[in-house]
Residue frames relative to the residue before (quaternion, step in Angstrom):
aa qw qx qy qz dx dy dz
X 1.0000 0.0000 0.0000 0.0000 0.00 0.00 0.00
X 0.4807 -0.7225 0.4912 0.0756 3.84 -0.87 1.26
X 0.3132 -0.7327 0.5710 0.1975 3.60 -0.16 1.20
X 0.6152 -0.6111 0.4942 0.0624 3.24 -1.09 0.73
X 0.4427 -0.7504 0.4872 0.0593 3.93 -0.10 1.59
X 0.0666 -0.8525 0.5180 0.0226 3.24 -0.33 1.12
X 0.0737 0.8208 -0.4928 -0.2793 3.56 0.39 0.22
X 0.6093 -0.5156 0.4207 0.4311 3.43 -1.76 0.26
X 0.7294 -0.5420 0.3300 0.2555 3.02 -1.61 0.53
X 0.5649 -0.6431 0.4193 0.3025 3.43 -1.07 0.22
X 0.6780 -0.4527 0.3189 0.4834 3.55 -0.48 0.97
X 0.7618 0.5051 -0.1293 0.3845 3.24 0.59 -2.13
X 0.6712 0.5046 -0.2671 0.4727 3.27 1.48 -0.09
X 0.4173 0.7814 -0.2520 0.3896 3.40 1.65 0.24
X 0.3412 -0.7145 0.5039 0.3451 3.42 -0.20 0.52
X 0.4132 -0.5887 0.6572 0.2254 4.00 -1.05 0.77
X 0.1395 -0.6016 0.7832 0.0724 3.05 -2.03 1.42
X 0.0329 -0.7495 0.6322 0.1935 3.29 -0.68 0.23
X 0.7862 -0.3787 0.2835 0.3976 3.00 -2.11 1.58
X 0.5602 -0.4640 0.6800 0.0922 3.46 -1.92 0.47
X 0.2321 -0.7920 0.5184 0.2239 3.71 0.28 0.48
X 0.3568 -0.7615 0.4825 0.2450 3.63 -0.36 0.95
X 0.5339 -0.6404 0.3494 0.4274 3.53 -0.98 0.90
X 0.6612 0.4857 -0.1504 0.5516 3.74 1.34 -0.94
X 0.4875 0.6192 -0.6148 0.0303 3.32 -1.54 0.45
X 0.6513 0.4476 -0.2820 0.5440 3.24 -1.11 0.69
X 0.0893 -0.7876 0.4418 0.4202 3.53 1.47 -0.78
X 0.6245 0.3699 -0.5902 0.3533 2.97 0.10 2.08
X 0.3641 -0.7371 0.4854 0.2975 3.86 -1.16 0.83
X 0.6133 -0.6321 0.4562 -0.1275 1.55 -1.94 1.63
X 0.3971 0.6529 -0.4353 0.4760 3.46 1.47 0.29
X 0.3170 -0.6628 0.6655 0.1316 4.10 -0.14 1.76
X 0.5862 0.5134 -0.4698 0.4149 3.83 0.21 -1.55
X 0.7926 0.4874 -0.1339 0.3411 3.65 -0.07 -1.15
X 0.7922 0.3023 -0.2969 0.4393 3.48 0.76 -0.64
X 0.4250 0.7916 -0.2875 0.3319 3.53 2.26 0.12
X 0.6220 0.5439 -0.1358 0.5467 2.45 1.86 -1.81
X 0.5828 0.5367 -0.3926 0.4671 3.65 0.98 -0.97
X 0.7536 0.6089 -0.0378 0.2447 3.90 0.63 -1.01
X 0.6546 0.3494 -0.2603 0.6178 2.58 1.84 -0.74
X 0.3475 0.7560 -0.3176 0.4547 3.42 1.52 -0.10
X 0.6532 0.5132 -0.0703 0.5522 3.08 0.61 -1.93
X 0.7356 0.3806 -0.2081 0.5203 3.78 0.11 -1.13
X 0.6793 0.3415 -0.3102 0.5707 4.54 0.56 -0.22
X 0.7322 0.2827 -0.3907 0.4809 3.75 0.60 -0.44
X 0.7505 0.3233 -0.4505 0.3596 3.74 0.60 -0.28
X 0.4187 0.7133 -0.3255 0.4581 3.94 1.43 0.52
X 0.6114 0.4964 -0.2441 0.5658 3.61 1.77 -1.00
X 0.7593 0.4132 -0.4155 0.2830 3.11 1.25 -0.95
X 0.3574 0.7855 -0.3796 0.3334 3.29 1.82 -0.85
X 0.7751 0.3605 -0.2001 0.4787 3.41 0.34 -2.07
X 0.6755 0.4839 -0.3917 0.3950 3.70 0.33 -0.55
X 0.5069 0.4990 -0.3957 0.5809 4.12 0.93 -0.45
X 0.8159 0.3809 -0.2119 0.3800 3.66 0.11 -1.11
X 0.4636 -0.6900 0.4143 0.3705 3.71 1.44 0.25
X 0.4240 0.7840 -0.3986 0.2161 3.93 1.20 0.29
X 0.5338 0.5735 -0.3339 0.5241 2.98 2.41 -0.61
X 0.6791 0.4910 -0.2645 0.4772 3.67 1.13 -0.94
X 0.4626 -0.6350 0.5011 0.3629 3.75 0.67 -0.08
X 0.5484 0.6287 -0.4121 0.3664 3.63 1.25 0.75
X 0.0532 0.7243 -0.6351 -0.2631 4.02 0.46 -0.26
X 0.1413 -0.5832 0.7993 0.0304 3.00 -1.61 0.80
X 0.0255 -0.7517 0.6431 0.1441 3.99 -0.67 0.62
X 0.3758 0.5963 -0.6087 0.3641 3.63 1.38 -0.48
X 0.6647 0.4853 -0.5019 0.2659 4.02 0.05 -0.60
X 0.4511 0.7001 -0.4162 0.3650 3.89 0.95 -0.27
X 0.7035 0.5906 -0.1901 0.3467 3.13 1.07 -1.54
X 0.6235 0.4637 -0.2645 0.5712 3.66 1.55 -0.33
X 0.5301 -0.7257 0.3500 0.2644 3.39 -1.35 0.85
X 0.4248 0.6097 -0.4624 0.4836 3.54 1.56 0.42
X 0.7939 0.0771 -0.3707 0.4759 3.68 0.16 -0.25
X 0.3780 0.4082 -0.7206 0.4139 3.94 0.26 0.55
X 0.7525 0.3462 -0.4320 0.3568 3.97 -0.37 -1.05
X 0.6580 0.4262 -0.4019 0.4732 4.04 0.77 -0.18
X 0.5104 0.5715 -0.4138 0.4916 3.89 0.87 -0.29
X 0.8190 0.3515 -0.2632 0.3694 3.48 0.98 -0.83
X 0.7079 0.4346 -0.3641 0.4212 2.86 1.16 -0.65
X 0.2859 0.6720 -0.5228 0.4397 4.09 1.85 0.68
X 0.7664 0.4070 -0.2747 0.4142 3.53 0.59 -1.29
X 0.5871 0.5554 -0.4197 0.4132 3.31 0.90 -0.68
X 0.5129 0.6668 -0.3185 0.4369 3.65 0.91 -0.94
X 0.7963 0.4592 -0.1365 0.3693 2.71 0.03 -1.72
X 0.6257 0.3131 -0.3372 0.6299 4.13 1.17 -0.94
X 0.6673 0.5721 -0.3929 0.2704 3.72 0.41 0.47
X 0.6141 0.5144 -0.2966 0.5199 2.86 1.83 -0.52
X 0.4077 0.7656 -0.2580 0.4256 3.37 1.93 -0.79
X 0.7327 0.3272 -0.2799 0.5270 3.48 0.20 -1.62
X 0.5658 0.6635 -0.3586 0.3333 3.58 0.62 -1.10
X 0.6468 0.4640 -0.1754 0.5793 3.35 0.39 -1.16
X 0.7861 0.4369 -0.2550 0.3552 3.78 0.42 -0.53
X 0.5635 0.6083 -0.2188 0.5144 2.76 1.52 -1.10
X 0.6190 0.5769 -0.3066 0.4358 3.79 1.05 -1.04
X 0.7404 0.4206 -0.2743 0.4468 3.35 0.46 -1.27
X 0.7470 0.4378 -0.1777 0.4677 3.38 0.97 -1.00
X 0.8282 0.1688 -0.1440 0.5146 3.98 0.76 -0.32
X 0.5393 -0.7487 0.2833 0.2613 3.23 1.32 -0.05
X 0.7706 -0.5100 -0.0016 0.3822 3.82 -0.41 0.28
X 0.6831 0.5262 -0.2272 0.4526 3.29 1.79 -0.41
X 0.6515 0.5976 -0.3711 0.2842 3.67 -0.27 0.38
X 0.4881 -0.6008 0.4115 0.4810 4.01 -0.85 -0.46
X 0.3378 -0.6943 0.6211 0.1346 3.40 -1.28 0.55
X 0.3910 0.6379 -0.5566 0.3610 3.98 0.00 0.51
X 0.4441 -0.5403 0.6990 0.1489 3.30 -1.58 0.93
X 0.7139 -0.3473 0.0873 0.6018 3.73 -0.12 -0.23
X 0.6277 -0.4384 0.5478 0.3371 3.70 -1.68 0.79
X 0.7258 0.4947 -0.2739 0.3919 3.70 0.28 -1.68
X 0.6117 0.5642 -0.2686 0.4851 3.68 1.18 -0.86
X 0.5733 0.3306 -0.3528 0.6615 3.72 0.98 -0.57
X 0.7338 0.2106 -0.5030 0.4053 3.88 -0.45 -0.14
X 0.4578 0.4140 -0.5579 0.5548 4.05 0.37 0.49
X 0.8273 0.3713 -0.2201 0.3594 3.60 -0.37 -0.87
X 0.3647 0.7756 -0.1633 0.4886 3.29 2.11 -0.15
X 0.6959 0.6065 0.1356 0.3599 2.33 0.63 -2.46
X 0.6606 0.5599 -0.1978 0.4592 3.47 0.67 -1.37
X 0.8241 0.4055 -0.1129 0.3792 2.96 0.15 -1.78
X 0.5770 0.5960 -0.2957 0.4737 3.29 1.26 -0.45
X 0.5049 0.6805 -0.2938 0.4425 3.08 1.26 -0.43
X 0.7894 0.4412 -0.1576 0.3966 3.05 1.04 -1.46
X 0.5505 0.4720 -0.4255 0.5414 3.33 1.57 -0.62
X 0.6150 0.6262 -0.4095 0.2488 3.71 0.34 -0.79
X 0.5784 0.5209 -0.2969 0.5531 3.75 1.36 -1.03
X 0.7850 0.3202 -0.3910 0.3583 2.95 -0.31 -1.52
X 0.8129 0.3225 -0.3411 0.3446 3.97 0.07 -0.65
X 0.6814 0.3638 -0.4084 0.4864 3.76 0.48 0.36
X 0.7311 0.3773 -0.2079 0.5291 3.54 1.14 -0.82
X 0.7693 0.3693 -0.2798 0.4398 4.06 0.01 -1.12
X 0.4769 0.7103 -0.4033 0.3246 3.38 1.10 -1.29
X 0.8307 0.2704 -0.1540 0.4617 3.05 -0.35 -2.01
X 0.5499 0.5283 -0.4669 0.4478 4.10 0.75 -0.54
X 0.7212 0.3497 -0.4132 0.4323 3.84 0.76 -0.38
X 0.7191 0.4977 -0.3495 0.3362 2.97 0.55 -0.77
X 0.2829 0.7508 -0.2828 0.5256 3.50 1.55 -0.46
X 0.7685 0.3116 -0.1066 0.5486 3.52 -0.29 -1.99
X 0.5491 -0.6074 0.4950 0.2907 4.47 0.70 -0.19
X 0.4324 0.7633 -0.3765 0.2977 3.36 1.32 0.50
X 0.1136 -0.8862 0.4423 0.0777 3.74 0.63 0.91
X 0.6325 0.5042 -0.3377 0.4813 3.43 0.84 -0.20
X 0.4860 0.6804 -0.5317 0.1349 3.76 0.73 0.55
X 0.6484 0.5501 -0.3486 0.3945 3.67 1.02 -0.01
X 0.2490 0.7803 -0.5449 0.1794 3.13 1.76 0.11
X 0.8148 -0.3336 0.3242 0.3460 3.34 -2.52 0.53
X 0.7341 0.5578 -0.1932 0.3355 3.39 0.78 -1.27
X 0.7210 0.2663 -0.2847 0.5729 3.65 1.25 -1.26
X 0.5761 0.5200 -0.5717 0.2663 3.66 0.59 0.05
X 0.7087 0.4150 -0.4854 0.3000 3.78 1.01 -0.65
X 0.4853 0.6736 -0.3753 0.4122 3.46 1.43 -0.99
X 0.8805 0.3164 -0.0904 0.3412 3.64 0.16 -0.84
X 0.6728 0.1063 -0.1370 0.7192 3.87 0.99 -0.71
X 0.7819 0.2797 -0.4753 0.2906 3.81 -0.31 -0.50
X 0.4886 0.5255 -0.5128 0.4714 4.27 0.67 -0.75
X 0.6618 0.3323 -0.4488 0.5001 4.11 0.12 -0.94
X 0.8127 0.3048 -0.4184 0.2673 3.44 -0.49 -1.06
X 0.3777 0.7233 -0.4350 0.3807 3.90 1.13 -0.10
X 0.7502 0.3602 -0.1032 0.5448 3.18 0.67 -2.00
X 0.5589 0.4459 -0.4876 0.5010 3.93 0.63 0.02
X 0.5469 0.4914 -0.4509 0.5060 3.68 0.49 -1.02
X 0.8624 0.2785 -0.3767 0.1917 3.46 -0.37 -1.41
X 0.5017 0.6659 -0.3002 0.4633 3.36 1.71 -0.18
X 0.7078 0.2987 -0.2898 0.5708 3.54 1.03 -0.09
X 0.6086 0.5929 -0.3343 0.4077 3.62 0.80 -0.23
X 0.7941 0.1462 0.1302 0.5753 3.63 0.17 -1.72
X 0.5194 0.4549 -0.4890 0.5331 4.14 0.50 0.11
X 0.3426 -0.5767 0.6786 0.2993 3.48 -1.98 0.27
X 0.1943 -0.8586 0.4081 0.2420 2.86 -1.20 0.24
X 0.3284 0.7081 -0.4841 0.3955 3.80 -0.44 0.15
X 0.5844 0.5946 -0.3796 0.4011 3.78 0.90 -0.20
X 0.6967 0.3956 -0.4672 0.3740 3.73 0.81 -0.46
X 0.1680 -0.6912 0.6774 0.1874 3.39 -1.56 0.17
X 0.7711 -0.5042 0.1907 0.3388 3.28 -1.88 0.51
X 0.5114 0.7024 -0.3377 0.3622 3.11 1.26 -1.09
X 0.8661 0.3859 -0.2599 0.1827 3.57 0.91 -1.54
X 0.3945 0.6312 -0.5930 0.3072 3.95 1.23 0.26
X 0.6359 0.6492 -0.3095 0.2799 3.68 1.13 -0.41
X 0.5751 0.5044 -0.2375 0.5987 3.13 1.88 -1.18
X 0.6156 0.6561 -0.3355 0.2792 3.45 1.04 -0.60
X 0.6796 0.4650 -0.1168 0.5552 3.41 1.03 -0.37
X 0.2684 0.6146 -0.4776 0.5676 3.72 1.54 0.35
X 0.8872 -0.0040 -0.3161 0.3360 3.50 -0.28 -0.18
X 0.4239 0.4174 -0.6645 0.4523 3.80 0.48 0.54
X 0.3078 0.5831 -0.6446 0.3871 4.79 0.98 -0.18
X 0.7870 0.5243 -0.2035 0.2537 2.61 -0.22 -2.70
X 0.5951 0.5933 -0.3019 0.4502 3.77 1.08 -0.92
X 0.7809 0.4202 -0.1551 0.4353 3.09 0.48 -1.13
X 0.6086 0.5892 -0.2431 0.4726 3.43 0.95 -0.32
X 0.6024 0.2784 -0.2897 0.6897 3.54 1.18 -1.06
X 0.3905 0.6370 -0.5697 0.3424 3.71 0.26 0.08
X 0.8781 0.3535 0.0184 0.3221 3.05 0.23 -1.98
X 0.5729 0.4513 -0.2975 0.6161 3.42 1.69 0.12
X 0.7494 0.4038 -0.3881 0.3533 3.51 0.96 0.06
X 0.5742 0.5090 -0.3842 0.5134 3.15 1.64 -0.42
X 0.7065 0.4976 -0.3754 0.3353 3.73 1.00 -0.47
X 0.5244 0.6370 -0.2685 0.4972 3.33 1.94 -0.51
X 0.5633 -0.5238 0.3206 0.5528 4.06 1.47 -0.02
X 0.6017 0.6960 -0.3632 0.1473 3.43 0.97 -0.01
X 0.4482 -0.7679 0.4300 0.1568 3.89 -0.92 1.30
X 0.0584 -0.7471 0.6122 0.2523 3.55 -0.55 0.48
X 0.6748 0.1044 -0.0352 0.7298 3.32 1.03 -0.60
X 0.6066 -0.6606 0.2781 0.3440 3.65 -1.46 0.88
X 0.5687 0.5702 -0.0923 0.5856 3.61 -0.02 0.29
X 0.8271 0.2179 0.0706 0.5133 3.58 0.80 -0.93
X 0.0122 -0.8357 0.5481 -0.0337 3.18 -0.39 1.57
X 0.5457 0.5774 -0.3348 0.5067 3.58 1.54 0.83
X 0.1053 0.9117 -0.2641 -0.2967 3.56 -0.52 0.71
X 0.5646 0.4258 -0.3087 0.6361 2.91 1.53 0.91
X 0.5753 -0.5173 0.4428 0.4532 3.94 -1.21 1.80
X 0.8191 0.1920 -0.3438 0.4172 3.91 -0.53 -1.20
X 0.5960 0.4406 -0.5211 0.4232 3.87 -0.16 0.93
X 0.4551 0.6647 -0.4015 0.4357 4.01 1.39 -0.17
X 0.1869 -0.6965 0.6919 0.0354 3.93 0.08 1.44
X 0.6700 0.4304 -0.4311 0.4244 3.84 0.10 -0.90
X 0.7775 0.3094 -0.2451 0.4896 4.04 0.53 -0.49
X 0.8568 -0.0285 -0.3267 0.3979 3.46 0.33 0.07
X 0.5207 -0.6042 0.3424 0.4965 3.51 1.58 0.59
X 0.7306 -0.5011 0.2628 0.3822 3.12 -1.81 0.14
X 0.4585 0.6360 -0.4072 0.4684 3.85 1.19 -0.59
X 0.6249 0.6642 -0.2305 0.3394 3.42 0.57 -1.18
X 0.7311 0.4814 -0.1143 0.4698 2.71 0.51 -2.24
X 0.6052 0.5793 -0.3283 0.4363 3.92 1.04 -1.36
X 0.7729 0.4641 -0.3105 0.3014 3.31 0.39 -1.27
X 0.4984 0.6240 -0.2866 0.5292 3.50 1.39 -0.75
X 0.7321 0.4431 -0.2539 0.4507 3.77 0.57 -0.77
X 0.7001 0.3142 -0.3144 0.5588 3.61 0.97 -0.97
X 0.4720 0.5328 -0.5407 0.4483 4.22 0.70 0.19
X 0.8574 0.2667 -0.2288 0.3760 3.33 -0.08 -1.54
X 0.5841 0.4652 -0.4805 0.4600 3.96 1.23 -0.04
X 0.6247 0.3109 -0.5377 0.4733 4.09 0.82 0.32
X 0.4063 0.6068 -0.4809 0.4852 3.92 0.68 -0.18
X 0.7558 0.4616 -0.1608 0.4358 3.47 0.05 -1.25
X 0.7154 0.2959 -0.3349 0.5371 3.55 0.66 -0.74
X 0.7791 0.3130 -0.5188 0.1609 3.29 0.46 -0.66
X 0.5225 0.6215 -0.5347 0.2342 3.49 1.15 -0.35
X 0.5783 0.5800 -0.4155 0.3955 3.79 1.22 -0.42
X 0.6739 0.4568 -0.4148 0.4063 3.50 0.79 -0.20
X 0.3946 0.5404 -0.5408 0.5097 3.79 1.66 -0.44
X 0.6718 0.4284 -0.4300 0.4246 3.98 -0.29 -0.59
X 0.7666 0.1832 -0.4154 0.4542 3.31 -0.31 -1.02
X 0.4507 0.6709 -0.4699 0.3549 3.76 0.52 -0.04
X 0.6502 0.4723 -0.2018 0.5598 3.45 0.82 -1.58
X 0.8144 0.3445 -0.2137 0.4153 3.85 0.48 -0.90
X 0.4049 0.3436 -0.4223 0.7346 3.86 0.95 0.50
X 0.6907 0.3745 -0.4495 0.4250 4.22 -0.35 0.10
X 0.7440 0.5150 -0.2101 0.3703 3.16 0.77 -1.64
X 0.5148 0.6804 -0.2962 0.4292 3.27 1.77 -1.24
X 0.7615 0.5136 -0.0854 0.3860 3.52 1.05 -1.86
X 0.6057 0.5293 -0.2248 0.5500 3.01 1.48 -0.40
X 0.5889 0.3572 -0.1766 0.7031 3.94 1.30 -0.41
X 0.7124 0.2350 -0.5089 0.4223 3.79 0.18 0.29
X 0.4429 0.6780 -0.3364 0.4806 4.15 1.48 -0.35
X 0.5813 0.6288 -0.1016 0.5063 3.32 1.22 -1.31
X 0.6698 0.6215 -0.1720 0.3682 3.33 0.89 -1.07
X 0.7572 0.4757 0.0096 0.4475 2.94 0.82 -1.92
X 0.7239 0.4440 -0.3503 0.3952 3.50 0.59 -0.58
């Protein structure tokens, strides 16, 4: 009697493994659990600094502080936080622990962008003007979170948990549109009678027309708006590398 021929099964008859989600792609990780934790962090320490500028920790409000482009670029980069912890959280329940969580990449290098802005003045410009005027209290708790730690947060989370490859050349240019847009409602409110401080319808020395006149004031704008772009092109630089460097990565 002839034993029955079994043949092997049919590919299609194979149970499916599916791929291991790599901790990296895009050259950014992909670990949601992690960039939540990183976020909500990120979203309570750049809130303390908010409430602590605005005297909310001291039981003073001061809103005159709104009126300056350090807390408009830290308000945004609260909200930005805040829809980050959002998508994040959604993204978990709905795709599960491995992947990136960002509303748009290009939207973190604006929101990047900004804040960088703000570290960039205060330490090459305000610094030395305080320190100049005998003001010893400029590293204090308060301007260090407002000014170097909220940027370097939002740079981290931009190099950490964003893909990259999304910026283009065009955007260090768009990037600086809203420290314009700043500067503009600046200068119509102080020319409209408005005070940022009594006495003072300027809130920042290189924007004072009455002290170094308009020439002055120009030259200070077209310096710090090529400063400003190029450091935006060092990003989209870094992110077309980083991008190239995670698609090499890939392949092997």
């Amino acid at each position: 009697m002839s034993k029955a021929v079994t043949s092997p099964p049919a590919a299609s008859d194979l149970p499916t493994v599916e791929p291991v989600p790599s901790l990296v792609a895009r050259a950014a990780v992909t670990v949601r659990p992690l960039a939540l934790a990183y976020r909500l962090i990120a979203l309570v320490v750049i809130g303390t600094g908010i409430a602590r500028n605005a005297g909310i920790v001291d039981g003073a409000l001061d809103l005159t502080t709104v009126l300056y482009y350090t807390m408009v670029s830290n308000l945004i980069c609260l909200g930005w936080m805040l829809l980050l912890v959002v998508r994040t959280i959604a993204d978990l329940r709905r795709e599960g622990a491995r992947g990136t969580s960002t509303p748009s990449a290009r939207g973190s290098g604006a929101v990047m962008m900004a804040i960088t802005v703000t570290m960039l003045i205060y330490l090459v410009v305000l610094v030395p003007t305080r320190f100049a005027a005998g003001d010893a209290d400029v590293f204090s708790l308060t301007d260090n979170l407002i000014h170097i730690v909220t940027p370097v947060l939002l740079i981290l989370d931009w190099l950490l948990f964003v893909p990259k490859g999304a910026f283009r050349w065009i955007d260090p240019v768009l990037w600086v549109l809203i420290p314009y847009a700043y500067l503009a409602w600046a200068f119509v409110y102080g020319a409209l009678g408005g005070e940022f401080v009594p006495g003072q319808r300027y809130p920042y020395p290189f924007m004072d027309v009455d002290a170094l006149g308009i020439p002055g004031v120009t030259q200070w704008i077209i310096a710090l708006s090529v400063a400003l772009i190029a450091v935006g092109f060092v990003f989209v630089v870094l992110d077309r590398a980083l991008s190239a460097l995670a698609r090499r990565a890939a392949v092997r």
